[in-house]
Legacy VTK file of the C-alpha trace (Angstrom):
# vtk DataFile Version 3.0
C-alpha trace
ASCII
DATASET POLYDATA
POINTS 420 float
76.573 45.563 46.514
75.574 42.561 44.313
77.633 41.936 41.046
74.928 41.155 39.055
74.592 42.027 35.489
73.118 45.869 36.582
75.343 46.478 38.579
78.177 45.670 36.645
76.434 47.705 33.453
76.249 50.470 35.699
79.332 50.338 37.115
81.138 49.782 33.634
79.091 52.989 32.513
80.253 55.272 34.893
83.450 54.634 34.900
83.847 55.015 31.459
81.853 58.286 31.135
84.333 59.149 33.470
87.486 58.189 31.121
85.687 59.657 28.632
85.586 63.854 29.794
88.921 62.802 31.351
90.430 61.821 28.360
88.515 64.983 26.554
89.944 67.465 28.951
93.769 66.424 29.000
93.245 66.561 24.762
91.558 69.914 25.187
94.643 71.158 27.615
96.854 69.871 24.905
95.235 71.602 22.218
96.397 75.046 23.846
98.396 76.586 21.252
100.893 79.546 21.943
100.076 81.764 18.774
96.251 82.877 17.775
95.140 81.257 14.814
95.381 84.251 12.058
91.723 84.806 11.712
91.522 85.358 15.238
94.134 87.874 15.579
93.096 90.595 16.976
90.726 89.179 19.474
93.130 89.021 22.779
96.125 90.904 23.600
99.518 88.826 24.288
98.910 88.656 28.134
95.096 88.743 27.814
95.255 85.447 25.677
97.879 83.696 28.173
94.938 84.538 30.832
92.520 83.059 28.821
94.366 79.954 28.355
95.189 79.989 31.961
91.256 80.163 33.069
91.102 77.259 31.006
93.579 75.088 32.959
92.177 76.561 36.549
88.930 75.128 35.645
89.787 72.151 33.958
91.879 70.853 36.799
88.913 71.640 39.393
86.593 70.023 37.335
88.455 66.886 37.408
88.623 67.127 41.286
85.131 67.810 41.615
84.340 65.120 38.976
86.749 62.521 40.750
85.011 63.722 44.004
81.439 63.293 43.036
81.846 59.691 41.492
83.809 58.788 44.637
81.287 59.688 46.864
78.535 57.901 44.944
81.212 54.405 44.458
81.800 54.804 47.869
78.403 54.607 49.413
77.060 52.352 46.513
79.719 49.396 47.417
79.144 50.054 51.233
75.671 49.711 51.301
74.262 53.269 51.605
71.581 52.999 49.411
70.198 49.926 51.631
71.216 51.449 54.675
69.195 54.479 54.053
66.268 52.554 52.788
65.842 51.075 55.990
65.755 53.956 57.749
62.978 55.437 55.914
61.399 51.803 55.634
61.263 51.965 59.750
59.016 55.303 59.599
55.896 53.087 57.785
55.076 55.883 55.818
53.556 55.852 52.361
54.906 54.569 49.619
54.838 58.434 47.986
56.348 60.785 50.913
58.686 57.641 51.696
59.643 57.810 48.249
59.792 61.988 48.313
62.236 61.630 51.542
64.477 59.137 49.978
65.209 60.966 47.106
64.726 64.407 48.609
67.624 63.663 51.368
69.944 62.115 48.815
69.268 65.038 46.783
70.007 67.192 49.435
72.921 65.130 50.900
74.734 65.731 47.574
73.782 69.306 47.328
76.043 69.804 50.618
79.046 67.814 49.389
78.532 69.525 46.088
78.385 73.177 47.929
81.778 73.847 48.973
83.172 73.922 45.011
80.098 75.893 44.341
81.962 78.569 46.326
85.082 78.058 45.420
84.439 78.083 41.875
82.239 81.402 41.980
84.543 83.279 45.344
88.272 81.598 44.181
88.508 81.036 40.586
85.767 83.143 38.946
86.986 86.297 41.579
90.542 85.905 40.677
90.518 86.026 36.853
87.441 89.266 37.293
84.409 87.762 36.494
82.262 87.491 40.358
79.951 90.012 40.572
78.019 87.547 43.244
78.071 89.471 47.104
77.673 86.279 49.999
73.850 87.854 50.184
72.898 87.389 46.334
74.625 83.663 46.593
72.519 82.829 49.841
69.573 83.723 48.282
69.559 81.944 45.283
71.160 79.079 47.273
67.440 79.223 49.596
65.310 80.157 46.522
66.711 77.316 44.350
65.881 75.079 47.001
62.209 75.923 47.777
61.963 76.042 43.897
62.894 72.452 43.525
61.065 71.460 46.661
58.077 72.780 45.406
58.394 72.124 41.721
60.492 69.447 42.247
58.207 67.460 44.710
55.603 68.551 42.587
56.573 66.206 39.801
58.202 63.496 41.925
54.968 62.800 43.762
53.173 62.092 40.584
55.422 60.357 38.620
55.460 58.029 42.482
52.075 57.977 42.388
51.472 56.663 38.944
53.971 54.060 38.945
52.566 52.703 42.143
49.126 53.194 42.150
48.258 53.565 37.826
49.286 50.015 36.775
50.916 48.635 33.289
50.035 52.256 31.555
51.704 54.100 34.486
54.331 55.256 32.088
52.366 56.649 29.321
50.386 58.897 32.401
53.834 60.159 33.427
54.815 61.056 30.074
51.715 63.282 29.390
52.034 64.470 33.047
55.572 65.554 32.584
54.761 66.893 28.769
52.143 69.664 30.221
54.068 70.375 33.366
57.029 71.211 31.375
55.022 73.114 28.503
53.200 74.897 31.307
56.763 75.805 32.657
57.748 77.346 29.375
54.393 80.181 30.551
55.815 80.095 34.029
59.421 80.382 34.331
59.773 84.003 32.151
56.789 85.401 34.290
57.083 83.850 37.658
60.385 82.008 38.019
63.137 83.726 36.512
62.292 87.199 38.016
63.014 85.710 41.413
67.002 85.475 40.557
67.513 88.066 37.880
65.649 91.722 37.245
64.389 92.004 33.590
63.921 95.832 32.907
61.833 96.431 29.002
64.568 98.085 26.571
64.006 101.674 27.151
63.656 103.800 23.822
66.882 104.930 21.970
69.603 103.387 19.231
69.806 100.304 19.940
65.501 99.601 20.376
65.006 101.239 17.343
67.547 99.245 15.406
66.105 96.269 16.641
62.598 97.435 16.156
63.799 98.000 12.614
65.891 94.694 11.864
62.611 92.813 13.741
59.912 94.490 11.217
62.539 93.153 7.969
62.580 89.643 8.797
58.617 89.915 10.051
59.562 88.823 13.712
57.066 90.803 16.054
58.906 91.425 18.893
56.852 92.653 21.598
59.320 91.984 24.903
63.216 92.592 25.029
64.363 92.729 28.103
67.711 93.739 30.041
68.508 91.179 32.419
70.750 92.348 35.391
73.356 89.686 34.411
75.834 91.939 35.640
74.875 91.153 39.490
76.764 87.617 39.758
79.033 88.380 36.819
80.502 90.124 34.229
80.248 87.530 31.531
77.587 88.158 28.830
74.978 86.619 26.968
71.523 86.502 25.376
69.189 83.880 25.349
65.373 83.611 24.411
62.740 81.706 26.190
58.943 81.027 26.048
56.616 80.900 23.582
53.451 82.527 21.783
52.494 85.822 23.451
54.594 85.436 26.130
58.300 84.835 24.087
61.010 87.207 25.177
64.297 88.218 24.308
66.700 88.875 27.155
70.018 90.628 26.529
72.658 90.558 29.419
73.472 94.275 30.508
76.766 93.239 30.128
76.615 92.006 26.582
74.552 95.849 26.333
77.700 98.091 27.561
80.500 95.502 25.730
79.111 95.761 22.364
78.434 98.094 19.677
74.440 98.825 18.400
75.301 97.022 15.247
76.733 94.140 17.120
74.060 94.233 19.430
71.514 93.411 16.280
73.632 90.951 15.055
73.664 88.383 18.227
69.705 89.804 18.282
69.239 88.163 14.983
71.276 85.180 15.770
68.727 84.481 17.903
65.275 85.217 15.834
67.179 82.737 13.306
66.810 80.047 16.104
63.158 81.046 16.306
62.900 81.201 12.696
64.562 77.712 11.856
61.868 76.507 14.362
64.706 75.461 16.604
63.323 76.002 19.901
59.926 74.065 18.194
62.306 71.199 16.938
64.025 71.420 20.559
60.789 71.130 22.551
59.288 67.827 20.328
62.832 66.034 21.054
62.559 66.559 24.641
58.734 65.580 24.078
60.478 61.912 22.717
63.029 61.759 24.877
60.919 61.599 28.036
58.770 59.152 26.041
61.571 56.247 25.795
62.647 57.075 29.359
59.752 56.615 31.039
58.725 53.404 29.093
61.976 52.200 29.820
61.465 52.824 33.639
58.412 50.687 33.256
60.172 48.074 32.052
63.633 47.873 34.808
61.576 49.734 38.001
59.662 45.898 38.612
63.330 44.369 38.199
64.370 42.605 40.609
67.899 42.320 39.594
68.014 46.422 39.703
67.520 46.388 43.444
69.717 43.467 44.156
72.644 45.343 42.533
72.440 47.948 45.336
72.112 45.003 48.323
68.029 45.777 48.516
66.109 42.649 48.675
62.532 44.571 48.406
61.368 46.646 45.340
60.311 50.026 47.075
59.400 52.097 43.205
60.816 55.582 45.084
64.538 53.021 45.056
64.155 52.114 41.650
63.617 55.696 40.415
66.953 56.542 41.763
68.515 53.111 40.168
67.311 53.354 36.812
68.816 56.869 36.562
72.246 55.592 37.006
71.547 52.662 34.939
69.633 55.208 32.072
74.021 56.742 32.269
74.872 55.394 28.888
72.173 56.333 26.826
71.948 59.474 28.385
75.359 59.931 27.653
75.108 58.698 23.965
71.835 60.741 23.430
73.576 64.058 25.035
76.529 63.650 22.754
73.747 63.313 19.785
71.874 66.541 21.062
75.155 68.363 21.241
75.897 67.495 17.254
72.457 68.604 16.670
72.737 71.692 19.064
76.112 72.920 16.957
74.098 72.688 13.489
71.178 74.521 14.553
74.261 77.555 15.781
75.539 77.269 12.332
71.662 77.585 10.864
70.991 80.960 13.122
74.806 82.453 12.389
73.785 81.712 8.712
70.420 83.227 8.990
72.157 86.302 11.138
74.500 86.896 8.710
72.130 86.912 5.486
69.501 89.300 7.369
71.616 91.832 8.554
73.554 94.841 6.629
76.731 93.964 7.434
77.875 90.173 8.600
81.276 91.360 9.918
78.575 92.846 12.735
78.298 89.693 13.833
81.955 88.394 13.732
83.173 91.229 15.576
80.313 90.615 18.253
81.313 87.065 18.363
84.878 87.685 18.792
84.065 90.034 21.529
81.894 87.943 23.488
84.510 85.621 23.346
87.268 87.742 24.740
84.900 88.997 27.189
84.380 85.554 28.346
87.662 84.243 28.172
86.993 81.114 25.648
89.130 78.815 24.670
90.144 79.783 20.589
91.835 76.222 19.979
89.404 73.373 22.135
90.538 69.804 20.694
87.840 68.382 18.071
87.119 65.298 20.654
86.476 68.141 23.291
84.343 69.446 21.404
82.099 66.558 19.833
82.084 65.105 23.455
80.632 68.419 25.607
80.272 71.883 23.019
76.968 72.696 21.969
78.295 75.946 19.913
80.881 75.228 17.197
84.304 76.759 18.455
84.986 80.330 17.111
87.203 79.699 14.448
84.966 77.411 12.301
81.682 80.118 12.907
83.893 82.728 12.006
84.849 81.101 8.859
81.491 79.680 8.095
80.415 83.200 8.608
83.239 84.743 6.134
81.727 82.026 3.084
78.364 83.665 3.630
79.832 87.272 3.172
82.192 86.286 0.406
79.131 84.463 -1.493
77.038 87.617 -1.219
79.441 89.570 -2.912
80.058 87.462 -5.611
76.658 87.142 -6.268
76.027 91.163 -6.425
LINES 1 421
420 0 1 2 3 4 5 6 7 8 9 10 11 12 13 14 15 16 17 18 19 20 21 22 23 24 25 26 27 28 29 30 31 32 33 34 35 36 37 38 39 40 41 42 43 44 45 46 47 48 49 50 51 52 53 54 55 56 57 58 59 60 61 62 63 64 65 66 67 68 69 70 71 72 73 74 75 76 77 78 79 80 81 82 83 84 85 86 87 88 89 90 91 92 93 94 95 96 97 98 99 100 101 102 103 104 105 106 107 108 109 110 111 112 113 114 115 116 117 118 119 120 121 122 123 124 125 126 127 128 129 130 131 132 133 134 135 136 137 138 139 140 141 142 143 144 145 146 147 148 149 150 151 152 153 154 155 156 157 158 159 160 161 162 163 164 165 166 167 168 169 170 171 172 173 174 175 176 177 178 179 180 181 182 183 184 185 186 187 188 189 190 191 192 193 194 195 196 197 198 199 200 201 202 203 204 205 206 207 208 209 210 211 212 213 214 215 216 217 218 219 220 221 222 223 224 225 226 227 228 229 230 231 232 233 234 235 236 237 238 239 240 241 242 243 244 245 246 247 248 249 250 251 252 253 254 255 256 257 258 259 260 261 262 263 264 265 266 267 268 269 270 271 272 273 274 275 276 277 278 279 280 281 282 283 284 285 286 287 288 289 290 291 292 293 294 295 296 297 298 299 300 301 302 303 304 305 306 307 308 309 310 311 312 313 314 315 316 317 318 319 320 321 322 323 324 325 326 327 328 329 330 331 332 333 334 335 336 337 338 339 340 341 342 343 344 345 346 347 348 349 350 351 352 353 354 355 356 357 358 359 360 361 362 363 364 365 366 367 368 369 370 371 372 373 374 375 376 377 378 379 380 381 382 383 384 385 386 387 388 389 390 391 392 393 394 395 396 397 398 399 400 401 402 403 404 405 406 407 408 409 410 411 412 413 414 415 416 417 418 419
C-alpha cells in the first residue's frame, strides 16, 4: 500500500462512511422510546411492541459486526498487498486483457460472496427464525444461492466484458460507448427481469376473479390506469413479511402483491397500498427514477475515463502496471464518497416521491383511513421501528417513518372534509 493522495482519499472515505451508519445506528437505538407515540396507538400490543423494538437491536448489533467485518477484510488485504498479490497471479496466466480482467474481478467477487455467506444464514436461519419471519427451507436458500450466481455470471459477465472491452480496445470515447451500452442493457432488463428473471425465484400466479380483483378493476378504471397484469407473488415461501412493488414498463408493467400482504389485509386496504403504487406510476416516478439512473451512470463512467489511466490509482494499491480490469475495481472504492453523497440525495428524493403516491392514494380512494390502517398493519406485520432517529433516517430510509405518513395522510383527509 502506497500513501499517496488516492489512497489516502479512499481510505479517509471509508472510514468515515463507516462512522457515519455507526454513528446513525447507536442514535437510532437511542431513539427507542418505551410508550407508542399516540397516533400510533393501537398498532402493537405491549409485548408485541417490546419485540419489535427488540428485532431492532438484534439486527442493528449484527449489522455492525458484519459491517466491521466486511471493511476489515477489505483494510486488511488492501494494506497487505492482496490486490497486487492477486494481480500477479492472474498476470502469470498471459491471458487477455478481458477474461484476465473477468477472473480478477469475478474471484474477488466471489471471494467476498463466501466471507459474506455465513451472516447470510445467520441472519435468515438465527435472527429472522427466532422473531417468526423465515419461511426459507435449506433447499429454497440453495437454490437461489446457485441461481443468483449463474445469474450474475451470465448477466454479470455479460456487462463486465464490454465495459473491459471498450475501455481497452474503444479509445478516448470508450466511456460514452459504455454508457449507451449499459443504458440499453439495463432498459432491456426492465422487459426481461418480470418475464424471464424474476419467475426463477418467486411464482407470480394472475389475481383470480373475486372482491378484491374487482375492486381493483374498479379503483384502476377511476383513475384511468389500465391494468392488465396483477400478480400474487409467493412471497410467503422465504417469509412472512409483506409487500408490493411494481416493475416494468409499457405492455409488459405489472403489479405484484405479496400473498402475505393478500391474507394480512382487508379488500379496502388492499386498494389502498394498490393505489399507492399507480400514484408512483402516475407522478411518473418510476420515469423520473429511470432518467436519474440514465445520469448517474453518465458521470460515473466519464469519471472512470478520467482516474482508470491514473497512475497514482494503481500505486495506492502497491501495483506498478495499469491492468484497466485493476482500475475498475479501484475507482469503485475511490467513486465511495460520491456514491455515498449521491445515495443520501436519492434517499431525500425517494421519501418525497412516498409522500407524492400516499397523497395521490389518499385523494383517489373512498376512504384514506384505508390506507392508514394498511400502513399501520404492514408495519406491525413487519416489525418496524415507530420512533427511528431523524439522522437515521436522512442517512439510510427511503420511506418517511410511519408517524409523519400517517400524519401527512390525516391533513389530506381533514382538508377534504373541510372543503365538502
Amino acid at each position: 500500500m502506497t500513501f499517496n493522495i488516492f489512497a489516502v482519499i479512499i481510505l479517509a472515505a471509508l472510514l468515515f462512511e463507516f462512522v457515519l451508519k455507526f454513528t446513525g445506528n447507536l442514535l437510532n437505538l437511542q431513539s427507542l422510546k418505551r410508550e407508542i407515540p399516540p397516533v400510533l396507538q393501537g398498532i402493537y400490543k405491549p409485548e408485541e411492541y417490546r419485540k419489535s423494538q427488540e428485532y431492532l437491536r438484534v439486527n442493528t448489533r449484527f449489522g455492525l459486526v458484519e459491517s466491521s467485518f466486511s471493511l476489515l477484510i477489505l483494510l486488511v488485504f488492501w494494506i497487505t498487498g492482496g490486490f497486487n498479490w492477486f494481480y500477479g497471479i492472474i498476470a502469470g496466466w498471459n491471458l487477455s486483457p478481458v477474461f484476465a480482467g473477468l477472473l480478477y474481478i469475478g474471484i474477488l467477487l466471489l471471494a467476498y460472496m463466501a466471507l459474506q455467506l455465513p451472516f447470510n444464514i445467520y441472519s435468515t436461519f438465527v435472527i429472522e427464525e427466532r422473531f417468526g419471519f423465515n419461511k426459507t427451507t435449506r433447499r429454497t436458500f440453495i437454490l437461489d444461492l446457485i441461481k443468483g450466481f449463474f445469474l450474475g455470471v451470465i448477466l454479470g459477465g455479460l456487462i463486465l466484458a464490454g465495459v473491459l472491452a471498450l475501455f481497452q480496445y474503444a479509445g478516448e470515447f470508450a466511456w460514452l460507448y459504455c454508457w449507451a451500452a449499459v443504458v440499453v442493457f439495463s432498459l432491456a432488463m426492465q422487459y426481461v427481469a418480470p418475464t424471464w428473471i424474476m419467475p426463477l425465484f418467486n411464482k407470480y400466479t394472475p389475481m383470480t376473479e373475486g372482491e378484491l380483483r374487482d375492486a381493483i378493476l374498479k379503483y384502476a378504471g377511476s383513475v384511468n390506469f389500465p391494468v392488465k397484469n396483477i400478480y400474487v407473488m409467493d412471497g410467503s415461501k422465504r417469509s412472512t413479511k409483506s409487500n408490493a412493488f411494481f416493475t416494468g414498463f409499457g405492455n409488459n408493467k405489472r403489479i405484484a402483491l405479496f400473498d402475505t400482504l393478500i391474507a394480512q389485509h382487508t379488500v379496502p386496504e388492499m386498494v389502498a397500498v394498490l393505489a399507492h403504487e399507480v400514484g408512483h406510476y402516475k407522478k411518473k416516478h418510476i420515469l423520473q427514477s429511470m432518467i436519474i439512473s440514465v445520469l448517474h451512470m453518465g458521470v460515473l463512467f466519464y469519471l472512470l475515463s478520467l482516474f482508470v489511466t491514473n497512475a497514482g490509482l494503481y500505486q495506492a494499491f502497491s501495483i506498478t502496471k495499469q491492468p484497466i480490469y485493476a482500475g475498475l475495481l479501484f475507482f469503485g472504492l475511490l467513486y465511495t464518497p460520491i456514491e455515498l453523497v449521491l445515495g443520501i440525495v436519492m434517499e431525500m428524493i425517494s421519501r418525497k416521491n412516498e409522500y407524492e403516491a400516499d397523497r395521490f392514494a389518499a385523494e383517489t380512494i373512498e376512504d384514506p383511513r384505508s390506507l392508514v390502517n394498511g400502513l399501520k398493519e404492514l408495519s406491525a406485520t413487519n416489525l418496524s421501528n415507530l420512533t427511528p432517529h431523524p439522522f437515521y433516517v436522512f442517512i439510510n430510509y427511503s420511506h418517511p417513518p410511519l408517524l409523519q405518513r400517517i400524519e401527512a395522510i390525516q391533513r389530506i383527509y381533514r382538508k377534504g372534509n373541510t372543503t365538502k
